[in-house]
C-alpha positions as a printed NumPy array, in Angstrom:
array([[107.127,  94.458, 170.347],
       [106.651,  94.627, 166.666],
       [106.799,  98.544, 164.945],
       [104.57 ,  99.527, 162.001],
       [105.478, 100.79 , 159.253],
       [104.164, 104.164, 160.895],
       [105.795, 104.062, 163.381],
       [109.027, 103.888, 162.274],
       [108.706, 106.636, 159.801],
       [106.976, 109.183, 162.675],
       [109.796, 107.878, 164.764],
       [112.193, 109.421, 161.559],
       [110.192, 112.763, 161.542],
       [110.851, 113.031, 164.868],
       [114.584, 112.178, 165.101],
       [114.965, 114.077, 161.218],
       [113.218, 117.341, 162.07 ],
       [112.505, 119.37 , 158.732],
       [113.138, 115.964, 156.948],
       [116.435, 113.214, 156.761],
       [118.761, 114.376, 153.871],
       [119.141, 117.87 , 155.412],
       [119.627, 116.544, 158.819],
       [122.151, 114.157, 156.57 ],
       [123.824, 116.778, 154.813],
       [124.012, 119.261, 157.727],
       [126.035, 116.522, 159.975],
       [128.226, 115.437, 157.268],
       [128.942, 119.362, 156.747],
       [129.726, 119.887, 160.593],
       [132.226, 116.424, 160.517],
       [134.332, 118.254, 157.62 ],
       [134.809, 121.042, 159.231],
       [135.777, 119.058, 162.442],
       [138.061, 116.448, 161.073],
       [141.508, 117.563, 161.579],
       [140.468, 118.576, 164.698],
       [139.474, 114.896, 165.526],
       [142.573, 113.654, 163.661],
       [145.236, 116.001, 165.699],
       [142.795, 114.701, 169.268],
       [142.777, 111.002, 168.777],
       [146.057, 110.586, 167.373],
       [147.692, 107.644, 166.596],
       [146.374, 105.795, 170.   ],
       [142.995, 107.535, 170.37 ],
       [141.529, 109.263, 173.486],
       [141.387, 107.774, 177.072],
       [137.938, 107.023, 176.183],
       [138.52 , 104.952, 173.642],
       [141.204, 103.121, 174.73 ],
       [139.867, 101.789, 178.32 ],
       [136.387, 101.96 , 177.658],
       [135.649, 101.531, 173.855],
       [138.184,  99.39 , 172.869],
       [138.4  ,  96.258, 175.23 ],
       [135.072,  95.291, 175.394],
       [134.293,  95.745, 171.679],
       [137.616,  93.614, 170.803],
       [136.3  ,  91.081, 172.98 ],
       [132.611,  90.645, 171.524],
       [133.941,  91.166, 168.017],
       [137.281,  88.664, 168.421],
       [139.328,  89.699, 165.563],
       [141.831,  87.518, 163.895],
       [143.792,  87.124, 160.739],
       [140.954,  84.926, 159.205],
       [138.77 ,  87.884, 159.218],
       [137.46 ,  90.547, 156.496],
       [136.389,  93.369, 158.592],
       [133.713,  96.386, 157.787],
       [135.045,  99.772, 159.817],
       [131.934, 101.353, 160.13 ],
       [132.239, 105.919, 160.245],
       [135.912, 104.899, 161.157],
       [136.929, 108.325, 161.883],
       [140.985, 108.423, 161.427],
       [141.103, 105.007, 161.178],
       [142.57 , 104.291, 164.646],
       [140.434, 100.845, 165.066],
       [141.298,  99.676, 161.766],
       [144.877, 100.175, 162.369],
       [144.348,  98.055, 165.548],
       [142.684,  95.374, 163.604],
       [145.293,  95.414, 161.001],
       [147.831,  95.373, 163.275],
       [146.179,  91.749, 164.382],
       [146.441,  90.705, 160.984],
       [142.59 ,  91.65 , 159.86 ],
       [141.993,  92.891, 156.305],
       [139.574,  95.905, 156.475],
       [137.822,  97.682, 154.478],
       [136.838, 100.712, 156.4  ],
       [134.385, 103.934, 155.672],
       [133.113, 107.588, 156.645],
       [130.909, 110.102, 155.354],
       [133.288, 112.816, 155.573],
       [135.75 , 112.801, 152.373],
       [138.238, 114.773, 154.651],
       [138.583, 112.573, 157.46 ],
       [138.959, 109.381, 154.889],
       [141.622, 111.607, 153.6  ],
       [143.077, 112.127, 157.316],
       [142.794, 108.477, 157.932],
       [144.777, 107.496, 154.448],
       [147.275, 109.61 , 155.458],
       [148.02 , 108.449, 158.88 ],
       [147.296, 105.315, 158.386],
       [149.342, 104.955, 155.239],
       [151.883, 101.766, 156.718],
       [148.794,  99.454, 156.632],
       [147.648, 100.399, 153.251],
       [147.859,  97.023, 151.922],
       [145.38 ,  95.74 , 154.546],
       [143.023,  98.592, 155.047],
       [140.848,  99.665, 151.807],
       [140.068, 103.371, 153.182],
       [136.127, 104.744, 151.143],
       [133.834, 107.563, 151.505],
       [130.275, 106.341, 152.03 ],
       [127.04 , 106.671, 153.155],
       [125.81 , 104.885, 156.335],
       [122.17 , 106.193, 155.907],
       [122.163, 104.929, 151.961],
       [121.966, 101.205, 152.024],
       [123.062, 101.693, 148.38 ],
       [126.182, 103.566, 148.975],
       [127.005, 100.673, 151.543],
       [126.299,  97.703, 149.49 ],
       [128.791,  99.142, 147.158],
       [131.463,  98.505, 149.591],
       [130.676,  94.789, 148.638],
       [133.702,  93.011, 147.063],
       [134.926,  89.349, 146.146],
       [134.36 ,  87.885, 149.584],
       [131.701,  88.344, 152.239],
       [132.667,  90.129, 155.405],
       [133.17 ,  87.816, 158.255],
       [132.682,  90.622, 160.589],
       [131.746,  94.418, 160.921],
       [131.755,  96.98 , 163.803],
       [131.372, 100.736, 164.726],
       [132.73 , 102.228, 167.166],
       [130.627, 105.785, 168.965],
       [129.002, 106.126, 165.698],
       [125.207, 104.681, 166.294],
       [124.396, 108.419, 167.746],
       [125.475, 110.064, 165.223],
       [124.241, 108.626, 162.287],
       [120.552, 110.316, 161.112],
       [118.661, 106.759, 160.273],
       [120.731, 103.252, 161.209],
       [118.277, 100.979, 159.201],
       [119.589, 101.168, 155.965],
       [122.946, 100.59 , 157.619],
       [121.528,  97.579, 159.952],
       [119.994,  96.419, 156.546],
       [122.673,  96.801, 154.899],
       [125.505,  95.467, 157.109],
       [123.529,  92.272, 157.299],
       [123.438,  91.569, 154.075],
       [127.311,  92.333, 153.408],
       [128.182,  89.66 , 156.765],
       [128.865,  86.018, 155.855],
       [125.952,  83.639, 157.398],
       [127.88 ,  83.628, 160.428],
       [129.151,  86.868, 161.056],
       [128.92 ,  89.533, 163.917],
       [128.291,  92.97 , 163.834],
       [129.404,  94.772, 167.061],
       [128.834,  98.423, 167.984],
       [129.615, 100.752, 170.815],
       [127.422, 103.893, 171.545],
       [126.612, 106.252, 174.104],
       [124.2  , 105.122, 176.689],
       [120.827, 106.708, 175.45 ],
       [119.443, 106.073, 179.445],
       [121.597, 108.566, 180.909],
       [123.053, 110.7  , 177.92 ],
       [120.853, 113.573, 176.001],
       [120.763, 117.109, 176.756],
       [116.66 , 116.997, 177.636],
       [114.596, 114.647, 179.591],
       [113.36 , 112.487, 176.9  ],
       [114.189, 109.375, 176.709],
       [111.617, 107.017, 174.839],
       [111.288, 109.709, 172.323],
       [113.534, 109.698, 169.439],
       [115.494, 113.134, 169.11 ],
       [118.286, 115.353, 167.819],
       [120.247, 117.932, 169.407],
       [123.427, 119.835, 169.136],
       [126.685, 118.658, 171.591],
       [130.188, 118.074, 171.675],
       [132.175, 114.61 , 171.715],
       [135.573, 116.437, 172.312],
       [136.379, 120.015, 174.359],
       [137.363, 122.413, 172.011],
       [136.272, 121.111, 169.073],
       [134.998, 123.476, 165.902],
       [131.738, 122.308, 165.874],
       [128.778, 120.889, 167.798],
       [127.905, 117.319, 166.116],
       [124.334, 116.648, 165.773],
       [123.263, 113.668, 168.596],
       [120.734, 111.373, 167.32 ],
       [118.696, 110.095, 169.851],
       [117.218, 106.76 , 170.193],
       [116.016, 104.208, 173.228],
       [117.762, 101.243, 173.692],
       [114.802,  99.082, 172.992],
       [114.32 , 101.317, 169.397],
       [118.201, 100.957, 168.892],
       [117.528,  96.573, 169.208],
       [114.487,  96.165, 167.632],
       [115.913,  97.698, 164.495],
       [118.689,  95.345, 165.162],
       [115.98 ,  92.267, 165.325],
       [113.822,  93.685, 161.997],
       [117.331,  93.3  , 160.345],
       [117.926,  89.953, 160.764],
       [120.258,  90.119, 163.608],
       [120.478,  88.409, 167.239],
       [121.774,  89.933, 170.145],
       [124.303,  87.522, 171.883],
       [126.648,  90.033, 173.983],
       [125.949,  92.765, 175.772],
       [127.828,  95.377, 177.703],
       [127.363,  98.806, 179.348],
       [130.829, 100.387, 181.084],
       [131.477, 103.316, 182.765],
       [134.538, 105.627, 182.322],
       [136.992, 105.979, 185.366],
       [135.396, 104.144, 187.73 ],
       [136.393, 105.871, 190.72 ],
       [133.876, 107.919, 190.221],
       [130.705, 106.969, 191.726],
       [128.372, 104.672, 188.727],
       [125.692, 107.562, 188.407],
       [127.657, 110.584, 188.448],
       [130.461, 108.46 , 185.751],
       [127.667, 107.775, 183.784],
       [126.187, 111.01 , 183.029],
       [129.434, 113.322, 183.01 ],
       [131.297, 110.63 , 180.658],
       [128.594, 108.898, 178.682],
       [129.675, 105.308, 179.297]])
């Protein structure tokens, strides 16, 4: 199914509310305000999440190596880029917020000569092309970022351009089937939630379908060649994992 030009932008007023740079500004506000929390919660290792869910899965579609120039997309602390560097990647890794970069500089200081840490913007295709240096990335990821991000074409756009001809682009988000607050699900919206008890702030959840979340993906230039959906502690039964943990 192709989308209009219409559509996509009354797909945006939808998702943006009162319009994008405030829904923008407001989540980069709430993310400064909640970034040593996040910092002092994932650690050096990261959550239980990240680690048994997250991780494995995206390592294996995204098959790092010490050939490779990777784009950390909204890295957070820095905890994946650490894990790439520690696999002999070279990284250059960004977030919005200027205090987690700070956070992640800091505790990720004993890779500095393999991780290039920058604040940028992943809804300004500008402010990521300017992340472009003397070599084209062979590969870029994200990691629970897709939600959270107000308008992922620029970035999809944008990452596309930065990746050698051959390059992959793998991200993990939340599953949009069975995670939002209201019973919506083909319509593109925003509400407020938490990623982590006890955190300052609610985040702002950017809601879109899986097929809106590909298509974008296609009108970029890129094809989808792995897929995977997982579930957190699977002793739980699939359904009731899937809701409470947002595999």
């Amino acid at each position: 199914m192709e989308y209009s030009k219409e559509d996509l932008m009354e797909a945006k007023k939808q998702i943006w509310g009162v319009g994008e740079n405030m829904g923008t500004e407001e989540s980069k506000k709430i993310w400064e305000e909640n970034a040593q929390f996040w910092d002092n919660a994932m650690g050096d290792e990261s959550n239980e999440f990240h680690r048994e869910v997250v991780r494995p899965k995206v390592t294996e579609l995204l098959s790092p190596n010490p050939a490779d120039y990777i784009l950390d997309i909204a890295c957070g602390n820095g905890n994946y880029s650490s894990y790439l560097a520690q696999r002999g990647a070279s990284v250059v890794a960004f977030d919005y917020s200027k205090k987690m970069i700070e956070l992640a500089k800091r505790r990720q200081s004993q890779y500095a000569k393999q991780i290039e840490f920058c604040v940028a913007d992943a809804t300004d295709r500008k402010s990521i092309l300017e992340l472009k240096r003397n070599r084209a990335f062979t590969k870029a990821v994200s990691n629970m970022a897709i939600m959270d991000i107000t308008d992922i074409e620029p970035l999809l756009m944008a990452v596309y351009e930065l990746l050698q001809e051959s390059g992959i682009f793998v991200f993990a988000t939340q599953h949009p089937c069975f995670v939002t607050l209201t019973e919506k699900y083909m319509t593109p919206h925003s509400y407020y939630d938490i990623a982590i008890e006890g955190q300052p702030k609610e985040q702002i959840y950017y809601h879109r379908s899986i097929q809106d979340i590909f298509n974008l993906c296609f009108r970029a230039g890129f094809v989808i060649d792995g897929f995977y959906e997982e579930c957190f502690r699977s002793v739980y039964k699939e359904l009731h994992a899937d809701r409470e943990t947002g595999c």
